[in-house]
C-alpha positions in Angstrom: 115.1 194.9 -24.3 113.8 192.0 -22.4 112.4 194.2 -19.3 109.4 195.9 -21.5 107.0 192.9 -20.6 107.8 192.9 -16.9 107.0 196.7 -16.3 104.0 196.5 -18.3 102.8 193.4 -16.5 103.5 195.6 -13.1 100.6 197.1 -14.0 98.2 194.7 -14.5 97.5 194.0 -10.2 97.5 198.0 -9.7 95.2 198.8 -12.5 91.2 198.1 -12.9 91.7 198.8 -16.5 94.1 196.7 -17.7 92.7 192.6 -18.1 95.1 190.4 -16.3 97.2 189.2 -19.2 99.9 191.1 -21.4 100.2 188.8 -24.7 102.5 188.7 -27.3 106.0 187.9 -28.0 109.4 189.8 -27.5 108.0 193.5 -27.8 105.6 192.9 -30.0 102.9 193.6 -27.2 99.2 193.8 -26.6 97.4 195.5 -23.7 93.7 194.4 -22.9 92.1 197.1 -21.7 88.6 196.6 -19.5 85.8 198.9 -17.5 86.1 198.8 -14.0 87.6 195.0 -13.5 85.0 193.5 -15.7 86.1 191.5 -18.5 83.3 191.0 -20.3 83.5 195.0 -20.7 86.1 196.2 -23.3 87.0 199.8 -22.6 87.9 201.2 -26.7 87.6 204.7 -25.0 90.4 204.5 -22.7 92.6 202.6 -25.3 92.1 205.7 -27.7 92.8 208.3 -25.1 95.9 206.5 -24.4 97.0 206.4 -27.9 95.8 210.3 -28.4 97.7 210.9 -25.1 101.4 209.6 -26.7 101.2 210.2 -29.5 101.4 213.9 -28.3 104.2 212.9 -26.7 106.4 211.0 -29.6 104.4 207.4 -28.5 103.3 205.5 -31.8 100.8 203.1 -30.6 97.7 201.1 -32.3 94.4 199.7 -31.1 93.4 196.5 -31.9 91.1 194.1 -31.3 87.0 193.2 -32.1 86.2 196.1 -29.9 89.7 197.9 -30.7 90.3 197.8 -26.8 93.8 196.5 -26.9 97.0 198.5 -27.0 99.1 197.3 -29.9 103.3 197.9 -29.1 105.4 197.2 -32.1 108.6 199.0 -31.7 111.0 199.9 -34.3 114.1 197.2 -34.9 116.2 200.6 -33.4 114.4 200.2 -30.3 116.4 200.5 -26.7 116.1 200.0 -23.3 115.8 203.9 -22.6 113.3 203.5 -25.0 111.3 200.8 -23.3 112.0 202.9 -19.6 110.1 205.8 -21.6 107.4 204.2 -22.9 106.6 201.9 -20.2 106.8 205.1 -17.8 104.7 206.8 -20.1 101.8 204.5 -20.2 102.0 204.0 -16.4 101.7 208.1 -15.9 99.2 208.2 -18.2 96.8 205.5 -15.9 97.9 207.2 -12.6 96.6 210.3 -14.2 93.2 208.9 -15.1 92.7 207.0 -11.6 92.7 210.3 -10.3 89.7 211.8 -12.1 
């Protein structure tokens, strides 16, 4: 599944929230997540809602980080590209849906 950094780096222009780099290697992935554009402001709040939020919905996900603010992705070996469709759809639902408040 090569196309799991791509969609998640779609996000990164169309979200405040999101810092503007996606690190890692293959899809073992990490997601900086920021207040309101600004860098210097790690956002651990949204991280955790987001995790909270899939795991509801069969998502296994991790925070990370000195001010656990980054999303850790580390899919199973089993992992496929409906797989990384779902999640990727999932996390981008899950921003769309806090925009809006």
């Amino acid at each position: 599944p090569t196309r799991a950094n791509p969609m998640l780096r779609s996000l990164v222009g169309s979200e405040m929230c999101i810092r503007d780099r996606i690190s890692g290697k293959g899809l073992f992935i990490g997601i900086d997540f920021i207040c309101n554009g600004d860098f210097l402001l790690p956002d651990a709040k949204l991280a955790t809602k987001l995790i909270n939020s899939l795991r509801l919905k069969g998502i296994l996900l991790s925070t990370d980080g000195p001010f656990n603010n980054v999303i850790k992705i580390k899919p199973p070996l089993v992992f496929n590209q409906d797989n990384v469709d779902f999640v990727c759809n999932e996390i981008n639902g899950f921003l769309i849906h806090e925009n809006k408040k």
